[in-house]
gemmi code that builds the backbone of each chain (N, CA, C; Angstrom):
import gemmi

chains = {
    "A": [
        ("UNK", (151.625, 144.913, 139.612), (151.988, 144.721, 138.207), (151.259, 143.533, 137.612)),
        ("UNK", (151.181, 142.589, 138.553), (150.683, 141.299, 137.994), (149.228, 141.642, 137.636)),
        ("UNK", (148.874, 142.049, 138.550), (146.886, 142.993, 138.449), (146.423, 143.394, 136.905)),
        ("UNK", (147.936, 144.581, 136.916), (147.928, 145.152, 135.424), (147.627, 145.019, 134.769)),
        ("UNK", (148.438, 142.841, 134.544), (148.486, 142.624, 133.475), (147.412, 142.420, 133.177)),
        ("UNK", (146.684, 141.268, 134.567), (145.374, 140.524, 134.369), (144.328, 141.369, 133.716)),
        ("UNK", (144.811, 142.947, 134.109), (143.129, 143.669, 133.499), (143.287, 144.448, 132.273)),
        ("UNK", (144.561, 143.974, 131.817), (144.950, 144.642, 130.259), (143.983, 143.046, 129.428)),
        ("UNK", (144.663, 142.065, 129.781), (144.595, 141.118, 129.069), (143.237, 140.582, 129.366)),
        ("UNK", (142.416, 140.675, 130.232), (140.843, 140.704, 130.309), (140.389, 141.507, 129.824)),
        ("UNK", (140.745, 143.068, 129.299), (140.161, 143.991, 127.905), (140.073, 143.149, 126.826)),
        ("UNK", (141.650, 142.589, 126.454), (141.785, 142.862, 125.466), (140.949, 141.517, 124.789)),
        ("UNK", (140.817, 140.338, 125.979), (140.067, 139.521, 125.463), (138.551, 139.532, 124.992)),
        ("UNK", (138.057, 140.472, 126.213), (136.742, 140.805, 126.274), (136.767, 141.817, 124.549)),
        ("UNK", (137.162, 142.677, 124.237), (137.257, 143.808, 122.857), (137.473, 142.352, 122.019)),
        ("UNK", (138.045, 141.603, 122.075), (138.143, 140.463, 120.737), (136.822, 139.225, 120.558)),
        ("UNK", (135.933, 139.433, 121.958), (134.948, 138.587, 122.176), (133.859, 139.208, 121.298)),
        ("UNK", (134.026, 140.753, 121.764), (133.413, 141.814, 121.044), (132.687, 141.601, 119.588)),
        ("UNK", (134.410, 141.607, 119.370), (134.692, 142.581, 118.226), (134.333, 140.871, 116.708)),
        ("UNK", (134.368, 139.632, 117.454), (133.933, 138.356, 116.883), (132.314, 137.885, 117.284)),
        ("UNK", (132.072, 138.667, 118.123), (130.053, 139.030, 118.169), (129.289, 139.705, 117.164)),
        ("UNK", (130.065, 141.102, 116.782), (129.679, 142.055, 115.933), (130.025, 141.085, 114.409)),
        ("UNK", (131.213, 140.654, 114.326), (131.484, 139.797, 113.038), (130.462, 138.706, 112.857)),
        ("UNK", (129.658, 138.362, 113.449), (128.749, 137.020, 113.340), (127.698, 137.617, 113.152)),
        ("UNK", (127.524, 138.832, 114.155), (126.246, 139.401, 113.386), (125.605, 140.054, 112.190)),
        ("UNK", (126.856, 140.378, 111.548), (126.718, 141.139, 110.431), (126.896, 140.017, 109.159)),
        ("UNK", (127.383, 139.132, 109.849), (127.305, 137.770, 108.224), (125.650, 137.591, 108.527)),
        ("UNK", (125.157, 137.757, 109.291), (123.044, 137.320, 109.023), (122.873, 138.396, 108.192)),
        ("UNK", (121.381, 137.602, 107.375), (120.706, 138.236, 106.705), (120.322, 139.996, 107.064)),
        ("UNK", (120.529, 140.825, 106.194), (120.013, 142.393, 106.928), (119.106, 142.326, 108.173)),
        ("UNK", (118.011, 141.266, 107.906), (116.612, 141.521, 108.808), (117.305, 140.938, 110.505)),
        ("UNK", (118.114, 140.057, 110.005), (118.531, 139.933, 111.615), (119.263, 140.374, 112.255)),
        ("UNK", (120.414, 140.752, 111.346), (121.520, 141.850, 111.531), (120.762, 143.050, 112.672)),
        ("UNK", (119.464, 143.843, 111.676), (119.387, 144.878, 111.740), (118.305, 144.799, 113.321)),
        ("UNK", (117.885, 143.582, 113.652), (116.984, 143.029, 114.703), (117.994, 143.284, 115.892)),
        ("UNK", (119.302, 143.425, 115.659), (120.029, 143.063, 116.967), (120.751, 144.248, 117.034)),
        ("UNK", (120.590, 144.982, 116.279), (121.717, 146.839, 116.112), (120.583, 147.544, 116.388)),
        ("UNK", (119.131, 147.095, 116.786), (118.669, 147.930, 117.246), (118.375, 147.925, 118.590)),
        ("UNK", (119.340, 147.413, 119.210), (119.385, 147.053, 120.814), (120.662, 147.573, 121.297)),
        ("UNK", (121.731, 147.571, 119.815), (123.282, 148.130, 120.674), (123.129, 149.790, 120.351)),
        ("UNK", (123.982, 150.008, 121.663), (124.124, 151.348, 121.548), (125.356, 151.936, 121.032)),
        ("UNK", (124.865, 153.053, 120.753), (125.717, 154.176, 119.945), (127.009, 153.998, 119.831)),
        ("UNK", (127.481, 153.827, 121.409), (128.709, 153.540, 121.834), (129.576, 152.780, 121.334)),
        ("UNK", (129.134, 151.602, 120.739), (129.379, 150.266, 120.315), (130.224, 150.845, 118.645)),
        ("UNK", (129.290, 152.052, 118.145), (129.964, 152.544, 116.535), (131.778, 152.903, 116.879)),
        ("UNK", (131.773, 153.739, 118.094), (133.219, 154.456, 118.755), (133.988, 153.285, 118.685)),
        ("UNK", (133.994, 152.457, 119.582), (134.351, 151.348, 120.703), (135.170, 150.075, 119.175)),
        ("UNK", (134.158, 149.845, 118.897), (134.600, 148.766, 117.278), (135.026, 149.209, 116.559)),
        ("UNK", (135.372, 148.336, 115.629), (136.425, 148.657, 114.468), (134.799, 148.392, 113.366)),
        ("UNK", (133.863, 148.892, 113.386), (132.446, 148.445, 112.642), (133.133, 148.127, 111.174)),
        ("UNK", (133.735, 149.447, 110.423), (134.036, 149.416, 109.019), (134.482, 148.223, 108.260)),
        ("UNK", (135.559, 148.138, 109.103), (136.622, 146.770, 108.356), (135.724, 145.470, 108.634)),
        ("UNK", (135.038, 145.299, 109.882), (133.765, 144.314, 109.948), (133.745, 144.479, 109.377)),
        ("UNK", (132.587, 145.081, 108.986), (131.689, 145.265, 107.506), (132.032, 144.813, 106.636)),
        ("UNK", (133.116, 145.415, 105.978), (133.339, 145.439, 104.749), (133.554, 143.862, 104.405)),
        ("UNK", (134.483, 142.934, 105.513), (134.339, 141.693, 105.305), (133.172, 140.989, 105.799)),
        ("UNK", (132.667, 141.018, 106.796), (131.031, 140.171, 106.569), (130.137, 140.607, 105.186)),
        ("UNK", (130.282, 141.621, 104.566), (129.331, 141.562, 103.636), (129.976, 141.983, 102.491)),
        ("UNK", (131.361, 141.236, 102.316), (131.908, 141.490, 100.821), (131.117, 141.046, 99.386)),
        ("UNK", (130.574, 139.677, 100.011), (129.830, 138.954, 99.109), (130.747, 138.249, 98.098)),
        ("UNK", (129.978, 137.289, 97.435), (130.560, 136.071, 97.116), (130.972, 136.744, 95.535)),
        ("UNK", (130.413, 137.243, 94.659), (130.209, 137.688, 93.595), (131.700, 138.567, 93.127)),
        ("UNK", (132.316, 138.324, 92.138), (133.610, 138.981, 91.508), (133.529, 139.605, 90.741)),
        ("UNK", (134.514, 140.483, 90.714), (134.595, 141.522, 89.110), (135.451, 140.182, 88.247)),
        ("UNK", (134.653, 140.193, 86.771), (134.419, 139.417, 86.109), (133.659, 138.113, 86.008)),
        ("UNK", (132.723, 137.910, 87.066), (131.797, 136.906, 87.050), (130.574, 137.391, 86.366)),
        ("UNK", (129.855, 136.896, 85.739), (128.892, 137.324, 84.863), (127.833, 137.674, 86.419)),
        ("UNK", (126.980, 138.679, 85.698), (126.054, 139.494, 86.283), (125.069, 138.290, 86.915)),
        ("UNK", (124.408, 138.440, 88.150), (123.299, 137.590, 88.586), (122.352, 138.020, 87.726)),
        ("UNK", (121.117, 137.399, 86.774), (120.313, 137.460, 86.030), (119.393, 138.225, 86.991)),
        ("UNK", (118.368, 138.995, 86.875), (116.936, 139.316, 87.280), (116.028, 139.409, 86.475)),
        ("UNK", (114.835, 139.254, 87.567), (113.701, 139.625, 86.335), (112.358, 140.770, 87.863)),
        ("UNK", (112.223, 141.500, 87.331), (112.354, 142.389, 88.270), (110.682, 143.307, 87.595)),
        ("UNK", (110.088, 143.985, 88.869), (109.118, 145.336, 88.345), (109.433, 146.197, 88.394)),
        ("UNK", (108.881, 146.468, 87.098), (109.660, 148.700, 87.105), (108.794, 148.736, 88.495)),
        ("UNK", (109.489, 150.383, 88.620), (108.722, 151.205, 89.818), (107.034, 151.681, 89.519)),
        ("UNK", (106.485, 151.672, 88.592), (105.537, 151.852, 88.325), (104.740, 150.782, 88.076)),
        ("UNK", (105.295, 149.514, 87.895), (104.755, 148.413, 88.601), (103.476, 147.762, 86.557)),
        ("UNK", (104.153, 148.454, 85.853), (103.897, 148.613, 84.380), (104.423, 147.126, 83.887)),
        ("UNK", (105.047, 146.511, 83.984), (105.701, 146.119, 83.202), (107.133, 144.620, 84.265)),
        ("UNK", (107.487, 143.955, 83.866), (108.762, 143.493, 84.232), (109.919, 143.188, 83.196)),
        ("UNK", (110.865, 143.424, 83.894), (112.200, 143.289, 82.871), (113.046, 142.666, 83.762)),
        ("UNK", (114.275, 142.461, 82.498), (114.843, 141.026, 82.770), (116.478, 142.193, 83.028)),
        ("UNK", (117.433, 141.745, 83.607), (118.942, 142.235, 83.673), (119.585, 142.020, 81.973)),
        ("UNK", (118.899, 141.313, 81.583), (119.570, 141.162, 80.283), (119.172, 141.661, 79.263)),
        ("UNK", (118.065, 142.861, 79.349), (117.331, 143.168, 78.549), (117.886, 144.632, 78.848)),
        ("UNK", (118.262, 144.753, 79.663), (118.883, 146.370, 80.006), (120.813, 146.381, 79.009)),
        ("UNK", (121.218, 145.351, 78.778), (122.374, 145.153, 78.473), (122.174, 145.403, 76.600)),
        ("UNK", (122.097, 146.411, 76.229), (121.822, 146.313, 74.567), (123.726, 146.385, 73.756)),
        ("UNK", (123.880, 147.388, 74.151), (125.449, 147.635, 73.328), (126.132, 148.000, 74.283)),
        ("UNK", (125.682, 148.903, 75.642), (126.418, 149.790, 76.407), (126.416, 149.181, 77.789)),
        ("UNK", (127.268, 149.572, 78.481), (127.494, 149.136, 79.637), (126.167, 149.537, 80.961)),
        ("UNK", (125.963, 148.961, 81.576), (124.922, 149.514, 82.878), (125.642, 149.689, 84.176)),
        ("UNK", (125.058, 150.776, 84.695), (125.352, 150.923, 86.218), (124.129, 150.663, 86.940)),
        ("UNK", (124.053, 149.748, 88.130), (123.520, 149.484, 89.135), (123.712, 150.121, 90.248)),
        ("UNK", (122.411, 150.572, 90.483), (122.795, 151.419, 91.728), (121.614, 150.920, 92.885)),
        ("UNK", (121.972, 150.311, 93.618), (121.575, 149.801, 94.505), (121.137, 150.709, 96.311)),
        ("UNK", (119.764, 150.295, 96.430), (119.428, 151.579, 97.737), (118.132, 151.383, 98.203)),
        ("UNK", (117.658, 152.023, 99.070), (116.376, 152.399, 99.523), (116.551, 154.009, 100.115)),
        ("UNK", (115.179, 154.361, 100.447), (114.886, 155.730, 101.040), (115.212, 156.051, 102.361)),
        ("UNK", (115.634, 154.843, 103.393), (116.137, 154.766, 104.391), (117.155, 154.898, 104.475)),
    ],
    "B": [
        ("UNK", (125.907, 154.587, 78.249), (126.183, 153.949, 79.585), (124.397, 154.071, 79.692)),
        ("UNK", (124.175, 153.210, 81.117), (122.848, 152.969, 80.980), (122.554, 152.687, 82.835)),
        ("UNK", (121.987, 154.302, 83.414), (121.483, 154.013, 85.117), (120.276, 153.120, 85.086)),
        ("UNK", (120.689, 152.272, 86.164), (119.158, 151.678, 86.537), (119.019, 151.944, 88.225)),
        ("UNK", (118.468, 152.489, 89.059), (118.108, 152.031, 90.420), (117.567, 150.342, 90.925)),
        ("UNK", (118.164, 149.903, 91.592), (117.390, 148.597, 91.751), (117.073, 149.251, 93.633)),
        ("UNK", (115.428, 149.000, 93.409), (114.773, 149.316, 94.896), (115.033, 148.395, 95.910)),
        ("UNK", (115.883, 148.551, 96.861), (116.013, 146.711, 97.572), (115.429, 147.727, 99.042)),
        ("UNK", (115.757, 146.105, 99.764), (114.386, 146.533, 101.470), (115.393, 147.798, 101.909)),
        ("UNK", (114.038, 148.220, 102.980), (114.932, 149.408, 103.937), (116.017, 149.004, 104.343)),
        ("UNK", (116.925, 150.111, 104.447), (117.945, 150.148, 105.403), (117.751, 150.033, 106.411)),
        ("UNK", (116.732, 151.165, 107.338), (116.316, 151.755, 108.383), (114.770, 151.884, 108.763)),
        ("UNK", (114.379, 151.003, 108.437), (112.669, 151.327, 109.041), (112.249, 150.818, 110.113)),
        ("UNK", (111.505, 151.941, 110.879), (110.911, 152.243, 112.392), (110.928, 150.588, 112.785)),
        ("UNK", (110.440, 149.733, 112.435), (110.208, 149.111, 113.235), (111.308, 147.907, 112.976)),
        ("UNK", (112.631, 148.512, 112.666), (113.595, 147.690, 112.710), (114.838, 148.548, 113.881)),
        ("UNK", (115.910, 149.089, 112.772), (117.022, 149.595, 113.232), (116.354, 151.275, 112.637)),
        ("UNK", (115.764, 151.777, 113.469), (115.642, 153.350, 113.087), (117.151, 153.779, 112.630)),
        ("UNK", (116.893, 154.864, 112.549), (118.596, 156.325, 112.194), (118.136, 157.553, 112.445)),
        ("UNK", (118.970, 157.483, 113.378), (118.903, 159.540, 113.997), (118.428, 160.275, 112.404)),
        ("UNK", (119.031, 160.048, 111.458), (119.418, 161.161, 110.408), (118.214, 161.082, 109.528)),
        ("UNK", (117.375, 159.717, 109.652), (116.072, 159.247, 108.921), (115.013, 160.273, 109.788)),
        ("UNK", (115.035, 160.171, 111.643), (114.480, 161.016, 112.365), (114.504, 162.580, 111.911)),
        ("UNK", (115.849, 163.117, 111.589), (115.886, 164.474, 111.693), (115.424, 164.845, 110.106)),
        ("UNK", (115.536, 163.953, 108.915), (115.021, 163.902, 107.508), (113.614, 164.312, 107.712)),
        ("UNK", (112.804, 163.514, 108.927), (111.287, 163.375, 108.633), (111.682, 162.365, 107.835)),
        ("UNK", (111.733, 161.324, 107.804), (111.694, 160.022, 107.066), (111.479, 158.768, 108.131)),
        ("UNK", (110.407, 158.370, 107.795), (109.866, 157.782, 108.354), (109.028, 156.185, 107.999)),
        ("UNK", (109.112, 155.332, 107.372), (108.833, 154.071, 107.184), (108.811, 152.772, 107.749)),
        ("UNK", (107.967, 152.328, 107.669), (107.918, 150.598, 108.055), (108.325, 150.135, 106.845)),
        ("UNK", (108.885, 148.810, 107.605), (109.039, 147.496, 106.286), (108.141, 147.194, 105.223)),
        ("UNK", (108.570, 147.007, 104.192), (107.437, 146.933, 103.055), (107.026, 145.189, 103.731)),
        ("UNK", (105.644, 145.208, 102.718), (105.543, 143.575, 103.406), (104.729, 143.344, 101.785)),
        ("UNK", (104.336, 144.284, 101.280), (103.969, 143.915, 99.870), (104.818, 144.520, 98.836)),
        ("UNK", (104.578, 144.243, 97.451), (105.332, 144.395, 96.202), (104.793, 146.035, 96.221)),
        ("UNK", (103.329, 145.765, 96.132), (103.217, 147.435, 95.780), (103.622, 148.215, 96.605)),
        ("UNK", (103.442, 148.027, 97.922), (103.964, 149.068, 98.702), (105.772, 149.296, 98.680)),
        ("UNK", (106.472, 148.562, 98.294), (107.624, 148.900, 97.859), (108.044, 149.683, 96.832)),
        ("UNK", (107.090, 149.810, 95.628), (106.769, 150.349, 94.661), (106.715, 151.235, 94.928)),
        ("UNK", (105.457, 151.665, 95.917), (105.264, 153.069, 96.039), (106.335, 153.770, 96.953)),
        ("UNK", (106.879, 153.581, 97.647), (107.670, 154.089, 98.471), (108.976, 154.402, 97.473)),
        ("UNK", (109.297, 153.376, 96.689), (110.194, 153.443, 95.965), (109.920, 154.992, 94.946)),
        ("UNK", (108.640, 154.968, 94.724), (108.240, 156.461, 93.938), (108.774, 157.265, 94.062)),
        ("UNK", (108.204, 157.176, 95.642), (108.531, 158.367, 96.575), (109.788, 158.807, 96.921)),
        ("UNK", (110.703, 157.788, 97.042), (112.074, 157.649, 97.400), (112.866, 158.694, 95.589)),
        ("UNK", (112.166, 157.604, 94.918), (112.974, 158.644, 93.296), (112.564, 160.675, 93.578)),
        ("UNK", (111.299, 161.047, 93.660), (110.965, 162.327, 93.656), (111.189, 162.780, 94.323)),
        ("UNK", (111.620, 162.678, 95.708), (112.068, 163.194, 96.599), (113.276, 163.469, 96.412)),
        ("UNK", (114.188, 162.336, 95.660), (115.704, 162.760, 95.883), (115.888, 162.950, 94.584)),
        ("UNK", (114.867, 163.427, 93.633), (115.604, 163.823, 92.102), (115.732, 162.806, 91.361)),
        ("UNK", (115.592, 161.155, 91.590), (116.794, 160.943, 90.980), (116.326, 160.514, 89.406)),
        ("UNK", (116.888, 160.703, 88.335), (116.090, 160.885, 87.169), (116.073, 159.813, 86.216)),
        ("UNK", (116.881, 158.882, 86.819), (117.048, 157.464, 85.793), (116.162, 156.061, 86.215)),
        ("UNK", (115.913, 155.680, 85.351), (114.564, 154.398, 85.822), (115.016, 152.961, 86.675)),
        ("UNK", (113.908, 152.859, 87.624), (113.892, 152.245, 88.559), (112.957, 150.639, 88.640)),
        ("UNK", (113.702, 149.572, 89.112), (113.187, 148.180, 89.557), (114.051, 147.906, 90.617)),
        ("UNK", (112.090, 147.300, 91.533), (112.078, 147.247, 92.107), (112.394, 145.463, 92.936)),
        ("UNK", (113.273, 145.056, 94.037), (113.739, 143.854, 94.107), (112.564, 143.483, 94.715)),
        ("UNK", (112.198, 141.875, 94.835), (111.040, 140.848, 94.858), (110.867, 141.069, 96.410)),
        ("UNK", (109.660, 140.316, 97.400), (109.808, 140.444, 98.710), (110.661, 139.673, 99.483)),
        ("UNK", (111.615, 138.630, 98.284), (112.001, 137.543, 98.838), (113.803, 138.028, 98.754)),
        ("UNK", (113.641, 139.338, 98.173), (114.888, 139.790, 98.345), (115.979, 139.404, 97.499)),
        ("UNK", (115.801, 138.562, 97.155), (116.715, 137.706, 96.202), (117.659, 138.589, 95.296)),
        ("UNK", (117.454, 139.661, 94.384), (118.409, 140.554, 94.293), (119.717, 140.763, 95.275)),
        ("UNK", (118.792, 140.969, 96.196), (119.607, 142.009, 97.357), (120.689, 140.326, 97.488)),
        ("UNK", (120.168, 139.325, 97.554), (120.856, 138.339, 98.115), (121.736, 138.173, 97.321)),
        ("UNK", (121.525, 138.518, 96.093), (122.695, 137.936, 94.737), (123.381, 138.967, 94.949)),
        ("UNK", (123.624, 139.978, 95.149), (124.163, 140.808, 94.628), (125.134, 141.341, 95.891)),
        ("UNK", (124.518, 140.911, 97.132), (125.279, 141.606, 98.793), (124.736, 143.141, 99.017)),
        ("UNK", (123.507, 143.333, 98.263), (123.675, 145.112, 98.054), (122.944, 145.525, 99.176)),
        ("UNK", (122.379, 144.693, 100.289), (122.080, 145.856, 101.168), (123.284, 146.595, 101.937)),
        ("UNK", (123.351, 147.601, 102.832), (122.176, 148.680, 102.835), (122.245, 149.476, 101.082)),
        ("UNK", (123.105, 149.667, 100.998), (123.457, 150.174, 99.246), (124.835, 149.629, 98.830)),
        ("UNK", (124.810, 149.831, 97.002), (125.782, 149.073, 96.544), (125.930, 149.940, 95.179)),
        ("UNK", (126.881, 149.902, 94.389), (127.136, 150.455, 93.341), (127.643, 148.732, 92.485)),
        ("UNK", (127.384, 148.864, 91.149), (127.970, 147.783, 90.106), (127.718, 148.367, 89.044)),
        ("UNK", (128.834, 147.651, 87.894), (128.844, 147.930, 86.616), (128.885, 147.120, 86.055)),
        ("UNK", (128.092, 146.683, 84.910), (127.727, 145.352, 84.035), (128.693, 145.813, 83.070)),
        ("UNK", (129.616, 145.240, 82.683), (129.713, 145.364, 80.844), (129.122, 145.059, 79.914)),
        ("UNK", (129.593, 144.977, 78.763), (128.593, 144.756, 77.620), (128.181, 143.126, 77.286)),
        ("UNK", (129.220, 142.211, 77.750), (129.295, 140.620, 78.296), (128.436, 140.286, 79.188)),
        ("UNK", (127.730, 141.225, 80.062), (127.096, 141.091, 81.109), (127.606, 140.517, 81.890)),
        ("UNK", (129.059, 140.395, 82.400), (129.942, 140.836, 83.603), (130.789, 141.431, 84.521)),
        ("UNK", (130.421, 141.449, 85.529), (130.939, 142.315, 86.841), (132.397, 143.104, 86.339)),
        ("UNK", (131.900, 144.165, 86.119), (132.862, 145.137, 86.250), (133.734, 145.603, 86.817)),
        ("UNK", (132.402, 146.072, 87.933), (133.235, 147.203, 89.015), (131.786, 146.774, 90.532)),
        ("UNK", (132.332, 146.657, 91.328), (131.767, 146.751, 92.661), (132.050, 147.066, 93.951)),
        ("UNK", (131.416, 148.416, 93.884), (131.774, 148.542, 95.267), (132.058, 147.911, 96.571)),
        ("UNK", (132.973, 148.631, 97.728), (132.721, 147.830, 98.886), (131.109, 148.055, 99.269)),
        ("UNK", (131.227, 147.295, 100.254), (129.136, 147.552, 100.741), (128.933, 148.964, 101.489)),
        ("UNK", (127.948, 149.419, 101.511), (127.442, 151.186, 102.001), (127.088, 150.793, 103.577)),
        ("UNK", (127.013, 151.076, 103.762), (127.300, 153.197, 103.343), (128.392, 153.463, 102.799)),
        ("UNK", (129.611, 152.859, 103.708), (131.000, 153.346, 104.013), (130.858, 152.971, 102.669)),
        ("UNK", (131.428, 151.913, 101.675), (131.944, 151.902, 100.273), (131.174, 152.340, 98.998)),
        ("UNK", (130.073, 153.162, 99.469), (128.979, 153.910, 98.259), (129.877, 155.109, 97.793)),
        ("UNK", (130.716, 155.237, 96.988), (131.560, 155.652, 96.433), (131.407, 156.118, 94.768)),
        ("UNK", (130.400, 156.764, 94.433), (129.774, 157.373, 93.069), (131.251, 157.512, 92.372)),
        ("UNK", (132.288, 158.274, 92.741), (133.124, 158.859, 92.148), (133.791, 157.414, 91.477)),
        ("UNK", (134.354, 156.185, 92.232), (134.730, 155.252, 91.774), (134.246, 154.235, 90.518)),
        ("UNK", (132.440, 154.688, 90.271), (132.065, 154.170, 89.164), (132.554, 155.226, 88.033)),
        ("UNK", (132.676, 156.457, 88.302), (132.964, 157.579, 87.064), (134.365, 156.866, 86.658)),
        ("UNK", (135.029, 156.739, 87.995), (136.837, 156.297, 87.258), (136.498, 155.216, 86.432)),
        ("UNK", (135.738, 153.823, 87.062), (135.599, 152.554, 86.436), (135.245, 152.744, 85.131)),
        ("UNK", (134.006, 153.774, 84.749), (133.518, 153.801, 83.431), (134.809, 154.701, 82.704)),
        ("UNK", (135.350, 155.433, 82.690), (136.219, 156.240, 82.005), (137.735, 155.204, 81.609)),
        ("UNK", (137.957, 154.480, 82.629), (138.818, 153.447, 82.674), (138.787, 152.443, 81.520)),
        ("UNK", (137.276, 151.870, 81.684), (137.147, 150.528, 80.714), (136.460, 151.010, 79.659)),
        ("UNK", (135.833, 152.161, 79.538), (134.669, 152.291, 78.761), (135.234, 154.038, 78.453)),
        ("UNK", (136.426, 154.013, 77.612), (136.763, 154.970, 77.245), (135.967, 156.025, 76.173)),
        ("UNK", (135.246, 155.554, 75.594), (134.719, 156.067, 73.889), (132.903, 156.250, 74.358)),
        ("UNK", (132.458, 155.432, 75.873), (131.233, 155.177, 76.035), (130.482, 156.762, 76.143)),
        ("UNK", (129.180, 157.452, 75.711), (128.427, 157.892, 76.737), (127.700, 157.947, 77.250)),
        ("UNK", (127.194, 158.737, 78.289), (126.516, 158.641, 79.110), (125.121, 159.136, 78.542)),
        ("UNK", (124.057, 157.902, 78.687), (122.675, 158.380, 78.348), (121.922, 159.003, 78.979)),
        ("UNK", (122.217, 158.761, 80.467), (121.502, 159.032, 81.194), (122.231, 159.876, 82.321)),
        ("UNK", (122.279, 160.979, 82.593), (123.265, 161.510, 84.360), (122.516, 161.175, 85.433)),
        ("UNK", (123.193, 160.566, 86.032), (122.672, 160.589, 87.606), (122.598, 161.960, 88.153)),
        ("UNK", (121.365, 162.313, 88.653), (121.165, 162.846, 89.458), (121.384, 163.241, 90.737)),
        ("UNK", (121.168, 162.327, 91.413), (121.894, 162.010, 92.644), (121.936, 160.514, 93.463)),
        ("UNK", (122.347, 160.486, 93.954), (122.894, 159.305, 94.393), (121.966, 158.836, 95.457)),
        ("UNK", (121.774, 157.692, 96.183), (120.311, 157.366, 96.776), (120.576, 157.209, 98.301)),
        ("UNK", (122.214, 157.852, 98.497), (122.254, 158.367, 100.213), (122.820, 159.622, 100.201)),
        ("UNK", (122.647, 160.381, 101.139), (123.249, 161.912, 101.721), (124.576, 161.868, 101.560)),
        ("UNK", (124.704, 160.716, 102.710), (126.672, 160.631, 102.327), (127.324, 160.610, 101.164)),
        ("UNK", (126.445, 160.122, 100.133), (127.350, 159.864, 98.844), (126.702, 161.015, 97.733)),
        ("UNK", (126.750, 162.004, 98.152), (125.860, 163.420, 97.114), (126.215, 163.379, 95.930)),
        ("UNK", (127.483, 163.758, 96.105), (128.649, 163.177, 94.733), (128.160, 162.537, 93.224)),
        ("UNK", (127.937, 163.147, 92.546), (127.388, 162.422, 91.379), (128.470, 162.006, 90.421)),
        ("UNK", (128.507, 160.966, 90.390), (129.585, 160.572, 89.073), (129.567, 161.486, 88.041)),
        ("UNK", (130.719, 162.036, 87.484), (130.487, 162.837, 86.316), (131.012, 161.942, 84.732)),
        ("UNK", (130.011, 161.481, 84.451), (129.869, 160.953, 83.304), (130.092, 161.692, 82.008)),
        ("UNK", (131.287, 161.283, 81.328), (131.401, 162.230, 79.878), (131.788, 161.431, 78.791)),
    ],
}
model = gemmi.Model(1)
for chain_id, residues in chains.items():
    chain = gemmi.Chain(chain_id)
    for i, (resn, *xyz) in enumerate(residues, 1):
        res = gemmi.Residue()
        res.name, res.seqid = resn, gemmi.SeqId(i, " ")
        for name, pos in zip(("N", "CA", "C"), xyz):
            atom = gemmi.Atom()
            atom.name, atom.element = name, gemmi.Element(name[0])
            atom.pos, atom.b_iso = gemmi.Position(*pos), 0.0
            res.add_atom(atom)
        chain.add_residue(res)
    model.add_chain(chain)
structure = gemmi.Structure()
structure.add_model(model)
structure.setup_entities()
């Protein structure tokens, strides 16, 4: 029984050693984040709680009702640059944020 | 209402964190390391997936992506104040199209839509806001 316990409570420490590895890695920048998820395996998506990570390492600092971060940015055609505030005339904007990957 | 795409770095390129689903796409990219080549990929990325509303592209220094938390993807809504609306949780998991349709119908009762999204700039999130 005593065994039991020792190898419940050596999971459960080891899954929290884990599960505060994956949390440190995902507060780095994407490029390093993504430097070190390409070494864990698959297994690791099952095994963790990834989501709720996530969602708090990369909530970000930024609030609904904090004014918009300014940009100044190139169209895709590489024509021209515009500003975030120049897209704002009367109507509201959606940002949609992505790549092809 | 008014779509913009903002192009930020890969999610998934080869010589980072590949994706089975980028593999089985035929999608295939390295890291941009210049402006234009983000550009162009970014082209490529709009015609390929339809998507029909105009696109800028974030700097190499990322700085968008940094203000904003939006990698891998992100949804936001500016108001007319030019502040934060509505923001998603971070993507994949919180790329949630349908939640900007509620947000805009919510605050922006009388608004419409100039532009429809097409589609949305991951698989998982097909779902197009229906803007009316």
């Amino acid at each position: 029984m005593r065994t039991l316990r020792k190898i419940v409570l050596t999971v459960i420490l080891l899954y929290g050693i884990l599960c505060g590895a994956a949390l440190a890695v995902m507060y780095q920048t994407p490029e390093r984040f993504s430097r070190v998820m390409m070494h864990v395996p698959d297994v690791a998506f099952i095994v963790l709680p990834f989501k709720p990570l996530w969602f708090r390492a990369r909530a970000g600092r930024l609030q609904v009702g904090d004014p918009a971060p300014g940009f100044s940015l190139s169209t895709q055609d590489q024509k021209t640059t515009v500003q975030l505030a120049s897209f704002r005339t009367s109507e509201p904007v959606v940002l949609v944020f992505g790549s092809y990957t | 209402m008014a779509f913009y795409v903002v192009y930020i770095e890969e999610a998934h390129p080869i010589d980072a964190w590949q994706d089975d689903d980028n593999i089985k796409a035929g999608i295939s990219l390295h890291s941009t390391r210049t402006l234009s080549e983000r550009c162009s990929v970014a082209g490529t990325c709009l015609t390929r997936l339809g998507i029909a509303f105009p696109a800028v592209v974030d700097d190499l220094a990322n700085s968008t992506e940094r203000a904003y938390t939006a990698w891998p993807d992100r949804l936001y809504v500016i108001d007319r104040d030019g502040r934060v609306a509505y923001k998603s949780k971070p993507g994949p998991y919180g790329f949630k199209p349908e939640q900007v349709s509620q947000t805009l119908g919510r605050l922006f009762p009388k608004t419409r839509a100039t532009m429809a999204p097409a589609t949305s700039m991951q698989a998982e999130a097909v779902a197009a806001p229906a803007i009316r």
